[in-house]
N, C-alpha and C positions, 0 to 999 in steps of 0.2 A: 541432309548434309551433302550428298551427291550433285543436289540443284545447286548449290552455293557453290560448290567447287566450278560446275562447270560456267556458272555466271561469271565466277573470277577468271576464268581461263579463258572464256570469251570477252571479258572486259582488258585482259591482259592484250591480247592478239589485237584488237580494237585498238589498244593505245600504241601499239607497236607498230601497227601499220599505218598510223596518224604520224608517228613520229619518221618515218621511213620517208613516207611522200614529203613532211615537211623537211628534211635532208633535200630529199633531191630538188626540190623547186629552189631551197638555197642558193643550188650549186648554180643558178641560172645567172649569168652576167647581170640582167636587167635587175635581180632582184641585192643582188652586188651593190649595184648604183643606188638603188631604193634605202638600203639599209647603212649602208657606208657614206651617201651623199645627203640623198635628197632629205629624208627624217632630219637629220641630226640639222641641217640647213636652216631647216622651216620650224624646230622644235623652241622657239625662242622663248624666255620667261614672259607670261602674261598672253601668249597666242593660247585659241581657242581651234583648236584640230579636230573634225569631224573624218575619224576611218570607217568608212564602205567597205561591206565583206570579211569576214571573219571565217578562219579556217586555223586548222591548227598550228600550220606555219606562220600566222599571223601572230600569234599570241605572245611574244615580245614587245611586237611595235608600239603597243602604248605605255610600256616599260622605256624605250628607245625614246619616244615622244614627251615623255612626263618628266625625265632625267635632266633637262633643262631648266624645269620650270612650265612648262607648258601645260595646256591641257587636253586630255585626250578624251572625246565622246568615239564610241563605235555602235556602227549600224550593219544589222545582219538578217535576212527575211525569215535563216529559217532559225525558229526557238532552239535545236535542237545543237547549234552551235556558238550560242550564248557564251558557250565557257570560255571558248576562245576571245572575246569581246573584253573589254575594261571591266574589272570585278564591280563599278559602283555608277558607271556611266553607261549603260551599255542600253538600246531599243533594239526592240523585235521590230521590224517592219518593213515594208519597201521600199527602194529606192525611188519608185516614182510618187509616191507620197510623201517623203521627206520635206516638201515645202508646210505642211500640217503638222510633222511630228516634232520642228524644234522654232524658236524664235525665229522670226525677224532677225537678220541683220547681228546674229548671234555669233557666228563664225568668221575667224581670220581666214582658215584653209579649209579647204574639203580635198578627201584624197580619194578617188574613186580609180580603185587599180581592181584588173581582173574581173569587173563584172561585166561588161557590153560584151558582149558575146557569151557570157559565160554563167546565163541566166538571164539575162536583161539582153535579149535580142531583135525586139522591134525597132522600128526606127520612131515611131510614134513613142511606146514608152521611154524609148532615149530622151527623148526633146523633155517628158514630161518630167523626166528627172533631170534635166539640166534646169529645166523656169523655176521648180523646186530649190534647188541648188542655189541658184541663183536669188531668190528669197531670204533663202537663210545664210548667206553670207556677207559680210561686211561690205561697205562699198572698196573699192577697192583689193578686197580681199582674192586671195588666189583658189583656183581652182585646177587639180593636176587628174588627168584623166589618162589612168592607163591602161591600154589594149592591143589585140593584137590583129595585125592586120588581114590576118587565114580567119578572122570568126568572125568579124565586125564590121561594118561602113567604117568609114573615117567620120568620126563623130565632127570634126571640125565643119562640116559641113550641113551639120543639124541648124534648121531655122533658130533653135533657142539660142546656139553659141554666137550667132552673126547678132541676135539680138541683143543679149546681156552681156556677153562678153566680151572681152579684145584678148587680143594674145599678151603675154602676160610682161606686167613694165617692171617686176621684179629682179634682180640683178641674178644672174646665175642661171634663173628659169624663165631667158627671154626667146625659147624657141624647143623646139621639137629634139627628143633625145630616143635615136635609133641605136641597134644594134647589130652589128655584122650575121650575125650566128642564131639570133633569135627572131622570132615575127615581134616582139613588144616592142612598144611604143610607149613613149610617156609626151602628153601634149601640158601642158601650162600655161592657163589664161587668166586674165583679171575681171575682176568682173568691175562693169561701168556703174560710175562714180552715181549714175539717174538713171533709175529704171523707169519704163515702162509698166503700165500696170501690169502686175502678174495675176 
């Protein structure tokens, strides 16, 4: 009985400080924009939205994304944060193999925020996950990459993005969104209508 108490008091403290961190990353302007602008923008009926990175402040967004009509897959490498992901759409795996884990030509958006620097710090596995990305996204379709510029290159300058991508011809999200106060970054590209072989 003593073991049970103290797994519940450790599973209590666990979700309490899950919930704390998820407050304060809230309170970030950049994440203001994310959840007041951008989501709600792109979440149209019939779009297919692939979220990168799941943490426990995430765990709304395909609540946020699906309320329109939309659809929400999430991807997260590490199993252990599954919960936060879509309860019925959700892969274990890496971002630089994503071009293997979902269709062809299957996605309207991919939203890839907070992971380049923050796990995904090569420059090489960058590219590998943009030709990936770039795979599994519609022609046309958008691609919104957000990071911060104390932990990361500027992805804009990865060979995959000059290759597959342009900057994005979508109305709202036809350029780069900074922030006075913070280092994030949100960049929005399209991807080109003829790929190259991937």
């Amino acid at each position: 009985m003593s073991l049970r108490l103290g797994l519940d008091v450790t599973e209590s403290l666990r979700v309490l400080r899950e919930l704390r961190e998820g407050w304060y990353v809230l309170q970030f302007p950049d994440r203001a924009v994310l959840i007041g602008q951008i989501l709600p923008a792109l979440s149209k009926p019939g779009t297919t939205i692939l979220w990168v990175g799941c943490q426990a402040y995430t765990r709304r967004y395909s609540v946020i994304i699906e309320r329109q009509g939309a659809e929400c897959w999430t991807l997260e490498i590490d199993p252990a944060e599954r919960r936060w992901g879509h309860p019925k759409r959700h892969t274990v795996g890496d971002l630089r193999n994503v071009g293997a884990l979902y269709p062809p030509d299957y996605f309207h958006v991919a939203l890839v925020n907070g992971v380049f620097g923050w796990g995904l710090d090569t420059l090489h596995g960058q590219n590998e996950a943009i030709e990936g990305l770039a795979r599994i996204l519609k022609p046309d379709g958008m691609l919104m990459l957000g990071w911060n510029t104390d932990r990361s290159s500027d992805p804009t300058k990865l060979p995959a993005i000059e290759q597959f991508f342009v900057p994005s011809r979508q109305p709202r999200f036809d350029r780069r969104i900074t922030f006075p106060t913070v280092t994030h970054v949100y960049d929005f590209f399209s991807r080109k209508t003829a790929l190259e072989q991937i």
